[in-house]
C-alpha positions as CSV (number, residue, x, y, z in Angstrom):
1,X,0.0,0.0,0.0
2,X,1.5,3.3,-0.8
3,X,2.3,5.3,2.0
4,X,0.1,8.7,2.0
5,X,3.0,11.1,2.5
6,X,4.2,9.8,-1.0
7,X,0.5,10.4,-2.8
8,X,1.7,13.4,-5.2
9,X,1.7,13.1,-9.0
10,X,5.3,14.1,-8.7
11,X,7.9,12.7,-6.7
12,X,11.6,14.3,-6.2
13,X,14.6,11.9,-6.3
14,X,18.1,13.2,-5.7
15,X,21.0,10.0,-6.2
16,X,23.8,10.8,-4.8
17,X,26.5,9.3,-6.3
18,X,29.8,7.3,-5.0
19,X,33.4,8.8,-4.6
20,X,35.3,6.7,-7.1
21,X,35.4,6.5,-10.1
22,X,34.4,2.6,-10.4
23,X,31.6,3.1,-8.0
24,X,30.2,5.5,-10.3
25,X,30.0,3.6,-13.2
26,X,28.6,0.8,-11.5
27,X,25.8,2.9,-9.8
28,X,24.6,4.0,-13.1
29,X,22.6,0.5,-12.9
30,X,20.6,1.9,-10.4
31,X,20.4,5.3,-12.6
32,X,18.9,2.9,-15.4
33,X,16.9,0.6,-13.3
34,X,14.5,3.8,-12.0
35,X,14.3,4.9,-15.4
36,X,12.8,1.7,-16.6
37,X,10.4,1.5,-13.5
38,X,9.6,5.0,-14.6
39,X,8.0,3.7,-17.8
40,X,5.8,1.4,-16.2
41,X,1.8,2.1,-15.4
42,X,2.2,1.8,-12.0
43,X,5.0,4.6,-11.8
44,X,4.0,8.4,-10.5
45,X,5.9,11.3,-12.5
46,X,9.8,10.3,-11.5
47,X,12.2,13.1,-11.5
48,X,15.7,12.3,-10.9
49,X,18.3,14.5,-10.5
50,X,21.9,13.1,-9.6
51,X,24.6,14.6,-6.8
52,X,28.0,13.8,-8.3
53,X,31.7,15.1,-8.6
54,X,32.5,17.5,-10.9
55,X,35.5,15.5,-12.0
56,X,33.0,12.3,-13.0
57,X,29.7,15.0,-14.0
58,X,31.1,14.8,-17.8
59,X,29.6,10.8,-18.1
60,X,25.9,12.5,-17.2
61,X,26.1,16.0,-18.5
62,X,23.9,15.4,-21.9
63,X,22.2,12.2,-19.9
64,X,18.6,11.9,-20.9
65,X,17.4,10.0,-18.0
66,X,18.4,12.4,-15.7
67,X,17.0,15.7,-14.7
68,X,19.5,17.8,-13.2
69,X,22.9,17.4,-12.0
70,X,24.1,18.9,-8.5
71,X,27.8,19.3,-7.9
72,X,29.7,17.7,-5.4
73,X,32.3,20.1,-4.7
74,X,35.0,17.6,-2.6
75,X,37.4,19.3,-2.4
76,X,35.4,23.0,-1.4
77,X,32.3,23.7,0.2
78,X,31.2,19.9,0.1
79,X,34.4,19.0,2.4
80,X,35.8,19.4,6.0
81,X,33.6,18.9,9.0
82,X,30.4,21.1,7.8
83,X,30.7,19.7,4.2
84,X,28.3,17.1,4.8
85,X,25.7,19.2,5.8
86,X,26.3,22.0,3.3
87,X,26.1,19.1,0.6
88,X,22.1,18.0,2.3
89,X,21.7,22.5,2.3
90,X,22.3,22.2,-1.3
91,X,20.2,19.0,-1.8
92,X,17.3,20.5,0.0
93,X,17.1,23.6,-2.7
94,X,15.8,20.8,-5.2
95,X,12.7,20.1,-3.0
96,X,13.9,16.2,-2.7
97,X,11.1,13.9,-1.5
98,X,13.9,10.9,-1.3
99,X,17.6,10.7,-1.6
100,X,19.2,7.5,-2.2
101,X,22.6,7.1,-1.0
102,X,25.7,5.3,-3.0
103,X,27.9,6.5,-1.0
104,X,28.6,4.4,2.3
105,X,29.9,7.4,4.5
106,X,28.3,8.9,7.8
107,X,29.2,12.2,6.0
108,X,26.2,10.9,3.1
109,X,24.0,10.1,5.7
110,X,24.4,13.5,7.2
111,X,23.9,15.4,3.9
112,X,20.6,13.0,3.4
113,X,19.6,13.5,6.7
114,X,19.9,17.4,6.6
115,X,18.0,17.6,2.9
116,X,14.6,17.7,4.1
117,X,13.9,14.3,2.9
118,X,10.7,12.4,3.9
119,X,12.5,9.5,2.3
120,X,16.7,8.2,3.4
121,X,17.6,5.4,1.7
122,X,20.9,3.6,2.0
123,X,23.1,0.8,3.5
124,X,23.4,1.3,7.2
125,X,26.6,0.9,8.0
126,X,29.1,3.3,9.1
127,X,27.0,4.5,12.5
128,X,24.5,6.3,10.3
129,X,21.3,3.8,10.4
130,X,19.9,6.9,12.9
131,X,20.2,8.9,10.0
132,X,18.1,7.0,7.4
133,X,14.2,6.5,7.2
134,X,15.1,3.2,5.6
135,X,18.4,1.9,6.3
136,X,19.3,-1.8,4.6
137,X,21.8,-4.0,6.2
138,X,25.0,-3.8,4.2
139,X,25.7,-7.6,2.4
140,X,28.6,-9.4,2.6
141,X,31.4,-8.5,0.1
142,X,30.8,-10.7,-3.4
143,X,27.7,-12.2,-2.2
144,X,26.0,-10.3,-5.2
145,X,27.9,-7.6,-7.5
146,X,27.9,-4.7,-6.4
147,X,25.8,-2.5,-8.6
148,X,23.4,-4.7,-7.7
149,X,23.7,-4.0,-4.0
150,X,23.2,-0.6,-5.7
151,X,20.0,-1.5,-7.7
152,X,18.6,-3.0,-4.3
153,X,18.4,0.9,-3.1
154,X,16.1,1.6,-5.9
155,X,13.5,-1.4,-5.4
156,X,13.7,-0.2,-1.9
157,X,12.3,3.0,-2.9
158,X,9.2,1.0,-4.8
159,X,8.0,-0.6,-1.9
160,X,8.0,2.3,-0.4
161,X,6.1,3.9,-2.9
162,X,3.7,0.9,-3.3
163,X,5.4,-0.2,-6.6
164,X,6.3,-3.7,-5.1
165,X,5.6,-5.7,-8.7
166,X,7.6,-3.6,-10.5
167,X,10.9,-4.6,-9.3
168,X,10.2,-7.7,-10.8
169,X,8.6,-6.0,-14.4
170,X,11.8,-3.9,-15.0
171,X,14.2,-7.0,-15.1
172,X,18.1,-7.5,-14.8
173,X,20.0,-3.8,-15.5
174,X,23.6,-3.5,-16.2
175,X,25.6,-0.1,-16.0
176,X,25.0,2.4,-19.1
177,X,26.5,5.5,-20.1
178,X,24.2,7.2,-22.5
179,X,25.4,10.4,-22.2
180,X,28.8,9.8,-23.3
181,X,27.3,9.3,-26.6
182,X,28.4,12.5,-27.8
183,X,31.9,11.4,-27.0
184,X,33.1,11.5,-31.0
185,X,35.3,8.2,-31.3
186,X,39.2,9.5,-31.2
187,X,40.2,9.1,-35.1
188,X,43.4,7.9,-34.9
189,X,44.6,7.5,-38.6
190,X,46.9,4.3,-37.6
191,X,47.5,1.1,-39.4
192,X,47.7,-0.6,-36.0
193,X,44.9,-1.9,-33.9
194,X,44.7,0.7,-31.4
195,X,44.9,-2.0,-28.2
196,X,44.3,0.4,-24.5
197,X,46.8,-0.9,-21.2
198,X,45.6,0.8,-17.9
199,X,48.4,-1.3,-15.3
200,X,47.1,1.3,-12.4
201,X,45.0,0.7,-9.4
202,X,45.0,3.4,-7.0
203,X,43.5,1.3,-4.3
204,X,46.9,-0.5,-4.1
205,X,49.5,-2.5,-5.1
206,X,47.6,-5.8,-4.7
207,X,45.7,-4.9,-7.5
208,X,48.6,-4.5,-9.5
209,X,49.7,-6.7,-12.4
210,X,53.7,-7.2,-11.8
211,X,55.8,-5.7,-14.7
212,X,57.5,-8.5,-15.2
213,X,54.3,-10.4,-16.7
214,X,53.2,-6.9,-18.0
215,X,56.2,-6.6,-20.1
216,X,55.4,-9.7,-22.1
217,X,52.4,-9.2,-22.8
218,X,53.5,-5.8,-24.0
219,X,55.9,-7.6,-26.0
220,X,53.5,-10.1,-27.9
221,X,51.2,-7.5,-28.3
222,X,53.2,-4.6,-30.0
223,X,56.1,-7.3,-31.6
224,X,53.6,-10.5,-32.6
225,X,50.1,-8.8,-33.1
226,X,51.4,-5.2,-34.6
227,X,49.6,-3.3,-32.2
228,X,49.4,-0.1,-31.1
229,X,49.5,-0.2,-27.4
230,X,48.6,3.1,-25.7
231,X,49.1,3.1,-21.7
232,X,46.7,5.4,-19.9
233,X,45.9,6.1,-16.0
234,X,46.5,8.7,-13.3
235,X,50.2,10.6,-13.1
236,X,51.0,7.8,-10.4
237,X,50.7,5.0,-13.1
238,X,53.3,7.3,-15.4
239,X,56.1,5.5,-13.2
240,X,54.9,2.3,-14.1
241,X,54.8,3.2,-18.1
242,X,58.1,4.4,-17.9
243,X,59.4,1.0,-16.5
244,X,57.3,-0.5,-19.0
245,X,59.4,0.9,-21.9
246,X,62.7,0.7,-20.5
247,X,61.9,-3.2,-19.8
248,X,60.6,-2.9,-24.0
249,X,63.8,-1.5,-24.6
250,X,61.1,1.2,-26.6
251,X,60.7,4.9,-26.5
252,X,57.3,5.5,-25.4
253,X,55.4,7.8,-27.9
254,X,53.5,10.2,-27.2
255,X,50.8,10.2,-30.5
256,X,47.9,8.6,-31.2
257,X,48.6,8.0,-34.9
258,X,51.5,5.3,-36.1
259,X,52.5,2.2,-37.1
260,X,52.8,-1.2,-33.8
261,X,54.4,0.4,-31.0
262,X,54.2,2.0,-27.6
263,X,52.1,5.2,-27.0
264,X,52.3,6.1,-23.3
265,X,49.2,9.1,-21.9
266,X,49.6,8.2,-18.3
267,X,48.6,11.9,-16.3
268,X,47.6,13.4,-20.3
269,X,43.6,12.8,-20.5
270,X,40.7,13.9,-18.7
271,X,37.8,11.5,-18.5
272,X,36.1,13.3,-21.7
273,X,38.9,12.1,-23.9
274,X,40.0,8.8,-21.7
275,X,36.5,8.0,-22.8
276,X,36.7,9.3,-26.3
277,X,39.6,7.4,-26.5
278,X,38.2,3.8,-25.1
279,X,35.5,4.3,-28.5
280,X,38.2,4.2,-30.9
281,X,40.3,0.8,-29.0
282,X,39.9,-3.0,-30.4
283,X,40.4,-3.7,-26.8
284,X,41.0,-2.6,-23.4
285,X,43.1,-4.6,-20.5
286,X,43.8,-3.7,-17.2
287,X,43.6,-4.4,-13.4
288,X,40.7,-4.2,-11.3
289,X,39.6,-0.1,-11.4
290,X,37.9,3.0,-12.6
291,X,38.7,3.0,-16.2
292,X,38.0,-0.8,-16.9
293,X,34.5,-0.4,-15.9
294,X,34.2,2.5,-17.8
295,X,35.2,0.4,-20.6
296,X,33.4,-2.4,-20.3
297,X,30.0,0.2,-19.7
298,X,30.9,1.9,-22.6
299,X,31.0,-1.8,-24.6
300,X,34.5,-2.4,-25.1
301,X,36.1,-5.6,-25.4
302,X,37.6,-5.5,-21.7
303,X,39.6,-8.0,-19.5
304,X,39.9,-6.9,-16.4
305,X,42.6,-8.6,-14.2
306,X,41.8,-9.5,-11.0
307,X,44.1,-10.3,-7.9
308,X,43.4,-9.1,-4.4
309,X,39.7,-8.0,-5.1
310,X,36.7,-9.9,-5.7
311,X,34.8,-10.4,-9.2
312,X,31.6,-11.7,-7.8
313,X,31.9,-7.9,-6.3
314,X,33.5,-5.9,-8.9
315,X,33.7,-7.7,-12.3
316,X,33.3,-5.1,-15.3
317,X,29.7,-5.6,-17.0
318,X,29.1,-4.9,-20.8
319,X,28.5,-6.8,-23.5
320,X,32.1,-8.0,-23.9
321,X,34.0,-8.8,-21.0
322,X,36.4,-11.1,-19.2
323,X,37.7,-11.8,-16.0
324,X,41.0,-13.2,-15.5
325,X,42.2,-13.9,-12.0
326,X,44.3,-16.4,-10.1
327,X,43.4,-19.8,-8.8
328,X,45.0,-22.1,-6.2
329,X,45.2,-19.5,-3.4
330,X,43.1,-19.1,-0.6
331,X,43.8,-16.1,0.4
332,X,42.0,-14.5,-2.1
333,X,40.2,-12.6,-2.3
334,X,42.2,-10.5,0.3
335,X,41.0,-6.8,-0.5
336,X,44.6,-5.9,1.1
337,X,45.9,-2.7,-0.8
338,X,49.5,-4.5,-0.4
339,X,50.1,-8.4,-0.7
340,X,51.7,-9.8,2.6
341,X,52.3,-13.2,1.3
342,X,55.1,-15.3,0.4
343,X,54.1,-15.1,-3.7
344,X,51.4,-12.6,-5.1
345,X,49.0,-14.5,-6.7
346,X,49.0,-11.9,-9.8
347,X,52.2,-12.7,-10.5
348,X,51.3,-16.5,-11.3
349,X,49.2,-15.1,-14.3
350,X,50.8,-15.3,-17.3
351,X,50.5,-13.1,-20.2
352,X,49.1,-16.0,-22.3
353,X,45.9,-16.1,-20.3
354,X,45.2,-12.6,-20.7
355,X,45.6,-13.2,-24.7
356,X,43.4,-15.9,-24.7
357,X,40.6,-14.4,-23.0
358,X,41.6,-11.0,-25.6
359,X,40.7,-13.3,-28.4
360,X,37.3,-15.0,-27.1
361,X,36.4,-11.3,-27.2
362,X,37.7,-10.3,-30.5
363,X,35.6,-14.0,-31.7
364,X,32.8,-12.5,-29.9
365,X,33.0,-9.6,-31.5
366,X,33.1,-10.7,-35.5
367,X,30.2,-12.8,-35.0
């Protein structure tokens, strides 16, 4: 039965959206999810208007399920002590009648709880359950993927509105990116398959794939398969890169355009042209992070390696995408930033694994 405080023809939803990167992507499955249950009879007029970081704002600026987008200004008036409530101040000017948290933080749960919201939903960790009207208990880590702990939010906010059935109408979601449609593919004018390596986690080492296996598959990919392999990530990964092309014995170049060789944009693109970029690749490998489940969202051929985090938790959805992570330890998955045993499982995977699961893809993909 729908609750009469909820009985308007319009209903307010502000989504406030994770921290990282990742997380963001992976919430957009809740983004999709409401949209679809907007569409159905039993639905009241949905309006949806998304709280995110100005650095990840670009993937939902010309979105067309969304309403309006509010900036989360971390770092500025959204940070320090009174950032939390500033952030619900600034919620609150969009009338919300619920504001669904991705975000696990007390600091979320303080900006929902200071937004004037008839309606808190969120997981209820972190000592904020006080703070939410419906606080879910938080799962364990890997018993379902997590944009789907993220989805859960949303059918939350059905029963509440007395649109129990339609959880079940709108069906399985994955993370979409419509408005990076206007992203223009990058045209690179090169001979070479344009092939995209992303070796950085900034979580942590753990998540690393060791140099010494990344180098051969370097190797096989630019020397065997005449790629062009182009290295991208934060400044921090440009470290990395460079030992990469020492261990080539290859001067990194810094152009898209060229024959089979290295190309190395560590700390050189913003998400608008990382993304750009990722439209124009055959394929994209790289650990466990942001910009391999941007990939995979966006429908690129992605293999995500996997070492001290979980799959079941974090895989990359899309159409065409892989997981390959080691077996034979039972340590993992750890979730340890750095690996505190004897041998690191990532360094037992070879880079003949990763090319095989590269070419189920590219089979997948000529079919």
């Amino acid at each position: 039965m729908t609750d009469p405080r909820f009985s308007g023809l319009e209903f307010r939803v502000v989504l406030v959206a994770p921290n990282w990167l990742g997380d963001v992507v992976m919430f957009s499955a809740l983004i999709e999810f409401l949209h679809q249950a907007r569409k159905l009879p039993e639905k009241r007029n949905l309006v949806f208007g998304l709280a995110v970081r100005p650095a990840w704002a670009p993937l939902f600026q010309d979105d067309p399920r969304l309403d309006f987008l509010l900036p989360v200004l971390r770092p500025g008036r959204h940070a320090g002590l009174l950032g939390g409530p500033r952030l619900g101040m600034d919620i609150r000017t969009h009338s919300p009648d619920a504001v669904i948290l991705g975000p696990p933080s007390f600091r979320a749960g303080l900006a929902a709880f200071c937004s004037g919201a008839k309606l808190r939903i969120g997981y209820a960790g972190d000592g904020r359950k006080a703070l939410l009207t419906h606080g879910t208990k938080v799962p364990a880590r890997g018993e379902q993927h997590h944009s789907q702990e993220l989805v859960q939010l949303g059918k939350d906010l059905l029963r509440v509105l007395g649109c129990d059935a339609a959880e079940n109408q709108v069906g399985d979601v994955l993370p979409t990116l419509p408005g990076c449609r206007k992203f223009a593919p990058v045209c690179t004018n090169s001979p070479s398959p344009l092939w995209i390596f992303a070796p950085g986690a900034t979580y942590g080492s753990a998540k690393s794939w060791p140099l010494g296996r990344a180098v051969d598959f370097a190797a096989e990919a630019i020397d065997q398969r005449k790629v062009r392999l182009v290295v991208v990530g934060d400044a921090e990964a440009s470290e990395y890169a460079g030992e990469l092309a020492l261990a080539l014995s290859k001067t990194p170049e810094s152009d898209l355009p060229g024959k089979a060789g290295l190309v190395d944009l560590t700390g050189k693109t913003d998400l608008q042209q990382v993304a750009a970029l990722l439209k124009s690749c055959e394929v994209f490998v790289g650990n466990d992070s942001g910009l391999m489940h941007l990939a995979g969202a966006l429908g690129v051929a992605t293999v995500g390696i996997f070492g001290s985090s979980n799959p079941r938790w974090t895989s990359p959805l899309g159409p065409r995408t892989r997981v390959v992570a080691a077996d034979g330890f039972d340590c993992r998955p750890c979730y340890l930033k750095t690996c505190n045993q004897k041998e690191f499982c990532l360094d037992t995977l070879e880079a003949e694994q990763i090319m095989a699961a590269v070419d189920e893809l590219l089979i997948v993909g000529e079919q």
